[in-house]
N, C-alpha and C positions, 0 to 999 in steps of 0.2 A: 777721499771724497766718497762719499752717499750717492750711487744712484737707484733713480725708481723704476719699476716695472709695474705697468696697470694692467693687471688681467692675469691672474692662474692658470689660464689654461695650456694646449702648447707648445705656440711659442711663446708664450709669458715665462713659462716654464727653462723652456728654452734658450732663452737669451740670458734670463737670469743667470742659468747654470754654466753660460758660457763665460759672464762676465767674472762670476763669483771665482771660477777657474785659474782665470787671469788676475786674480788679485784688487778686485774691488769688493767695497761693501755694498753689498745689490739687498733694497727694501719693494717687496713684491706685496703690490694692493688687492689683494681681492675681495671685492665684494660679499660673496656669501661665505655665511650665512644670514650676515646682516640684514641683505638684499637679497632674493631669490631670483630664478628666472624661473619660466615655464617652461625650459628643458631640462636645467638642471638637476639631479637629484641625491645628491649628497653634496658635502661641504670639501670634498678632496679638490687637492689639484691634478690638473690633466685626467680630469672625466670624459670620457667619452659620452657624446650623447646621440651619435646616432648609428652608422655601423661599428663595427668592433674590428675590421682590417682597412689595412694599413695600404692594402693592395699589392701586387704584383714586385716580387725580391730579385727577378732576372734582370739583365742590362740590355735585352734585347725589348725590353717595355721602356716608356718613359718614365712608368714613377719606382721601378727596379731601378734605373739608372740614377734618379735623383737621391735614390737611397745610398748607392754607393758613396756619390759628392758628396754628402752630408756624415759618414761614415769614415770618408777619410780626412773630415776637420772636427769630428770625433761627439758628432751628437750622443745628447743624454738620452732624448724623446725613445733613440733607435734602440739606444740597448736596455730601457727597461719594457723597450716594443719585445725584443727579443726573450726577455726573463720571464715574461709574462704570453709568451706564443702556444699557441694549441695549433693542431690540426688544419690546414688549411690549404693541402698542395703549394702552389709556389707562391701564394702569397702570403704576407706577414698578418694571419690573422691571429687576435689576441682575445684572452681572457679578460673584460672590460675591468674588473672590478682589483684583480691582481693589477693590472698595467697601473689605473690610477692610483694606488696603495703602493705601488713602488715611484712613480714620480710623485705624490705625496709627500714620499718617507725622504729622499735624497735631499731635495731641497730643503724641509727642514731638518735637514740633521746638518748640512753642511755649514760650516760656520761663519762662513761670511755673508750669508741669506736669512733675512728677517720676515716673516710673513706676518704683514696686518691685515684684519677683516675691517675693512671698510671702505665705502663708496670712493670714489672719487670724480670731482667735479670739473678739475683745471687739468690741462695739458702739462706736464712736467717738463721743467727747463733741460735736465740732465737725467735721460731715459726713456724708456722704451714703453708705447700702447699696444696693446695687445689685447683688446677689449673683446673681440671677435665679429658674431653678426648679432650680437644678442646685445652690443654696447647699450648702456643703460641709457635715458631721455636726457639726464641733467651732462654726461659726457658729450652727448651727440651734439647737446644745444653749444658745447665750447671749442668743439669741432669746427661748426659750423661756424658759428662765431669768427673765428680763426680764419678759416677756410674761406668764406663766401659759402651761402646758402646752397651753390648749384653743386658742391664739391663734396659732398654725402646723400647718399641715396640711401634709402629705406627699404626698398622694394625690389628682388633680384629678378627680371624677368630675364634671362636669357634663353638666345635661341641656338639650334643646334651648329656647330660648326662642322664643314667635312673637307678632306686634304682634296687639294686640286689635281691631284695625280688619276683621282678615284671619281672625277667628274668628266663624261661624257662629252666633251670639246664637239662633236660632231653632231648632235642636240643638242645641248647647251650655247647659246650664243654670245657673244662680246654685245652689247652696247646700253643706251642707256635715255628714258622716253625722251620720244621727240630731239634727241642728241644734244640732250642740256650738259651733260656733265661729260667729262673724260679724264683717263687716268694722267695724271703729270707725266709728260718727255711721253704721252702714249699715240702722238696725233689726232685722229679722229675717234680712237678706238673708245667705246663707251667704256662704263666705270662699272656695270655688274654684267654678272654672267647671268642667262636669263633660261629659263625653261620649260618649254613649251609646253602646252597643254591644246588637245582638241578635248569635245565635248564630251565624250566617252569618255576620255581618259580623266577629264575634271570630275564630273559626276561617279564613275568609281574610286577617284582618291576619299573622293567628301563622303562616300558610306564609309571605306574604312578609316576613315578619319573620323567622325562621329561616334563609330560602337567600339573602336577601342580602347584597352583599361587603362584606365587614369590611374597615377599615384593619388593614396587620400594623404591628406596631410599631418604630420603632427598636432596637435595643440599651439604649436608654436610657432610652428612653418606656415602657418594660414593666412591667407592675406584675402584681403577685400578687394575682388578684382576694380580695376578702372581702367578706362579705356587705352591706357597707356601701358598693362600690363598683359591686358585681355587675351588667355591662353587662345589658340590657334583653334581649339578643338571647339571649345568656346564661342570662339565670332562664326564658327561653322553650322552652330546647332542654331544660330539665330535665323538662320534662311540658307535657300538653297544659293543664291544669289553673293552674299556676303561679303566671300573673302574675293568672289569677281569685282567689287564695289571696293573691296579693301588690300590687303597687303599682294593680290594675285591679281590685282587688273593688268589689263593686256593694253591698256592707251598707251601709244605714241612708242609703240614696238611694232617690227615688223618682222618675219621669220624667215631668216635669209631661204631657208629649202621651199620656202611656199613660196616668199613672195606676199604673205597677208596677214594681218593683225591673229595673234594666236586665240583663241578660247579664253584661256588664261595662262599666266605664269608667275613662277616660284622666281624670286629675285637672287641672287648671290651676292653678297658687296665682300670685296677684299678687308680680311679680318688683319692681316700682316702686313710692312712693304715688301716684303719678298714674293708676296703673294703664292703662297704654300698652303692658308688658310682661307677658306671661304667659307661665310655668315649667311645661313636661311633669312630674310628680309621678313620680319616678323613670327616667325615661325616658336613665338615662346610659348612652351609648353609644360602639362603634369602631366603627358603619358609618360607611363612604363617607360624603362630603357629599351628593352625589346619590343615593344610598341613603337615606340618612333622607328628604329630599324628598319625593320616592317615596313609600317605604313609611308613612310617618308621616301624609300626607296622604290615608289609607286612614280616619285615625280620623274618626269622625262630628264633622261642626261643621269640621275642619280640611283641607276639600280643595282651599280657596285660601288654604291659610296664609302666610303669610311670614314668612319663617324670620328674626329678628334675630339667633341666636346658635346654633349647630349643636352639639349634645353631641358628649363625648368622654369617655377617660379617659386622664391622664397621672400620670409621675412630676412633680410641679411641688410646688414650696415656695412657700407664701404666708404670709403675716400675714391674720388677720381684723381687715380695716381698719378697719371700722364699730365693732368692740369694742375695739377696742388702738390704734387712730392718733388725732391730730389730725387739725384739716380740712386742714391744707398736710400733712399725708404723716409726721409726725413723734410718735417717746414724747411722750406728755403731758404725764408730767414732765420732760423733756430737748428742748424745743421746736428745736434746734439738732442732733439726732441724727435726722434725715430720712431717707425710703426710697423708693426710685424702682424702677421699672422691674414686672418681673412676681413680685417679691416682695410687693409690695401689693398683688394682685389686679385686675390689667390684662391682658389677651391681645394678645398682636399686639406689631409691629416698633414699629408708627408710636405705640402707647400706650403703649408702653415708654418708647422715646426721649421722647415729650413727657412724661413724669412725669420723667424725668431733668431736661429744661429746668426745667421749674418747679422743682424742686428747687434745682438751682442757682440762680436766679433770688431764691428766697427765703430761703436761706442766705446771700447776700448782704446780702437788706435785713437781716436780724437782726442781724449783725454791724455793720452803719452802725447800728444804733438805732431802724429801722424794724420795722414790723408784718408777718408774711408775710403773701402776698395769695391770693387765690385766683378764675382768672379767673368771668366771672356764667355763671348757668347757662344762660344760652341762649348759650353758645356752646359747641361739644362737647368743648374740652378742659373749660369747669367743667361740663357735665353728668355728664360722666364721672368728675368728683373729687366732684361731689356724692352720684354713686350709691356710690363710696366713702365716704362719712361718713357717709351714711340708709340704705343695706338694710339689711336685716333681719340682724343679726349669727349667729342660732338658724341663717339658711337660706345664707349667705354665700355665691357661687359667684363664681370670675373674670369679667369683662365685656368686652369690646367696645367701641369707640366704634359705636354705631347709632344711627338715630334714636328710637328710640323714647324714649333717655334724654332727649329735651328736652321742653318743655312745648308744649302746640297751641298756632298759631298763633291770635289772638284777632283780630277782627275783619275777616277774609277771609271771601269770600261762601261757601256750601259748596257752590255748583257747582264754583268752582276747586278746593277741598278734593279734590273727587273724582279729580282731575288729579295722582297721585302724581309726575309727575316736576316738574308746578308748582308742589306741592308741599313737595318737597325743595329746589326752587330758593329759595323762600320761606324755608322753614327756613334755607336757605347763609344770604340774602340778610340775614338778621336776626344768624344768629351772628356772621359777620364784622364786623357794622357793633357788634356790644356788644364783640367782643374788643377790636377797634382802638381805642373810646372808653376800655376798660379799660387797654390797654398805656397809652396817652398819657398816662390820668387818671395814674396813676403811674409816667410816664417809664419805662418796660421797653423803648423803641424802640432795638434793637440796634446794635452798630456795623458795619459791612461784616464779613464772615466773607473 
């Protein structure tokens, strides 16, 4: 049997070369040169178009760690990341132009991979999308189609997320306006974590919030704000007043240490059920990475935050994974028409490419007769596929592999706890040893690349 892969980049790339591995004939669609885009700029596969690492190769990182799992079920992505590596301390930073020219060359040289240049319009019965954020009008409109209208987004506005260990409990308060909502099995306790502001402290957030430097955008990352996306820095230059009136009103709070409605406040809504991550409540933004740092650790409760996930706003095409996927990535009713890469709501090189592997991986077992699998969640590629199948579908945003998506470590003493790089070593030391039982329990151990 023929299967298809829409989208060169990768994990188009990716899944292909895992499927081709295993013994299918995998026909990979790409678009250009037929089609161009406004980031593209050559006709290879697996271009980079925008940094050139890979990020952090230690296991005491999240996307180090994710690199390992993907390593040991034997990604293509990693080892021509690797052939093509320069200088970059411990990250996997690459030569753009060697990387793409060696996954270029693999896939079409291997024999069971066919590359066509051309568009494609229709969802494939048997195979993998992988279009990216750049998916073309005439795919998105049979997406949608498919989907329901609400279940692809155009427009990535996300806002910054930070670990709840690194938010100030003793400023920061439980509840939720006027005590409308509360957490499930939480009693009375409201549903975001709230942070206070008096007047001084509003009024010099919103200077350093206003003069600080914004990302300018690509040609192609540029969106047309609307009110639905309206960076944070943004609704702040409109008046001084603004974000009191908008995402930082103080109604129907009260500040347990005062006793009286705040100035204003920065909202937090639970980003996980474990509740490990917590979501700035509007807070989407183009500043700088080290601008938000910064500026955003000005809000009360947050001056030793740590940042899991840095706001932005982009042009990106996604699916609302949690409302419209399976848990392997796949229509619900078409468990064989799978989607990889940053079309399902993954950010980054190295989450891309590993949702491509898995992809592959499991469109394979489908067609032998097998069940797709999906690795455990204590390792961070299945933390990462589980936050896709449990958030919150109403509040969906793209992720990250971080740690925050895994679950605490049970049974360590919590003097070591306090030991953040022992840890994350903790955390590596656990995922690894569940993915590797996993790959073996169902023989996914790869063949030499």
């Amino acid at each position: 049997m023929t299967v298809h892969v829409v989208g060169g980049g990768l994990a188009g790339s990716e899944a292909a070369w895992q499927m081709a591995e295993r013994g299918l004939d995998v026909v990979v669609h790409e678009m250009r040169p037929v089609r161009g885009t406004a980031a593209h700029r050559t006709e290879r596969l697996g271009e980079l178009v925008c940094s050139n690492t890979f990020k952090s190769t230690e296991t005491s990182n999240a996307h180090g760690l994710l690199k390992a799992e993907m390593r040991a079920l034997g990604s293509l992505i990693l080892t021509c990341a690797d052939e093509a590596r320069v200088p970059g301390g411990s990250a996997l930073t690459v030569d753009r132009e060697i990387f793409s020219q060696a996954v270029h060359a693999r896939i079409h040289a291997h024999p069971r991979i066919t590359v066509t240049r051309e568009e494609v319009t229709a969802l494939p019965d048997v195979g993998v999308v992988a279009t990216g954020p750049l998916t073309s009008d005439a795919l998105a409109d049979a997406i949608r189609a498919r989907l329901g209208v609400e279940s692809l987004a155009f427009y990535d506005a996300i806002a910054p997320v930070v670990s709840v260990e690194s938010i100030d409990q003793s400023i920061a308060f439980r509840a939720s306006r006027w005590g409308k909502e509360t957490m499930d099995g939480a009693g009375e306790e409201g549903a975001y974590l709230n942070c206070p502001f008096t007047k001084d402290e509003y009024e010099a957030f919103l200077d350093a919030l206003t003069t600080a430097d914004q990302f300018t955008a690509h040609e192609f990352d540029s969106v047309p704000y609307f009110e639905g996306c309206m960076p944070v820095e943004e609704m702040a230059r409109r008046g001084r007043e603004s974000l009191r009136f908008g995402p930082m009103k103080p109604i129907g709070l009260q500040d347990p240490r005062s006793g009286r409605r705040p100035w204003a406040v920065a909202q937090l809504r639970m980003e996980d059920r474990g509740g490990r991550m917590w979501n700035l409540v509007g807070f989407q933004t183009r500043l700088r990475i080290p601008e938000q740092a910064r500026v955003f650790r000005m809000i009360p409760g947050l001056a030793e935050a740590e940042f899991l996930r840095y706001g932005s706003i982009h042009r990106n095409s996604y699916v609302n994974a949690p409302a419209a996927l399976s848990p392997h990535l796949a229509l619900r009713d078409a468990p064989t028409t799978l989607f990889a890469g940053q079309i399902t709501g993954v950010e980054g090189y190295t989450e891309s490419s590993a949702t491509g592997l898995l992809a592959g991986i499991n469109l394979v077992r489908m067609l032998r007769g097998d069940e797709p699998v999906v690795p455990p969640p204590a390792s961070m590629l299945g933390a990462l596929y589980r936050y896709l199948r449990e958030a919150d579908p109403r509040h969906f945003q793209p992720m990250n592999a971080n740690f925050g998506l895994l679950d605490e470590l049970e049974g360590v003493d919590a003097k070591v706890l306090r030991d953040k790089t022992r840890k994350r070593e903790l955390f590596a030391e656990r995922a690894l040893a569940a993915l590797h039982a996993w790959r073996d329990t169902h023989a996914l151990a790869p063949e030499p690349v």
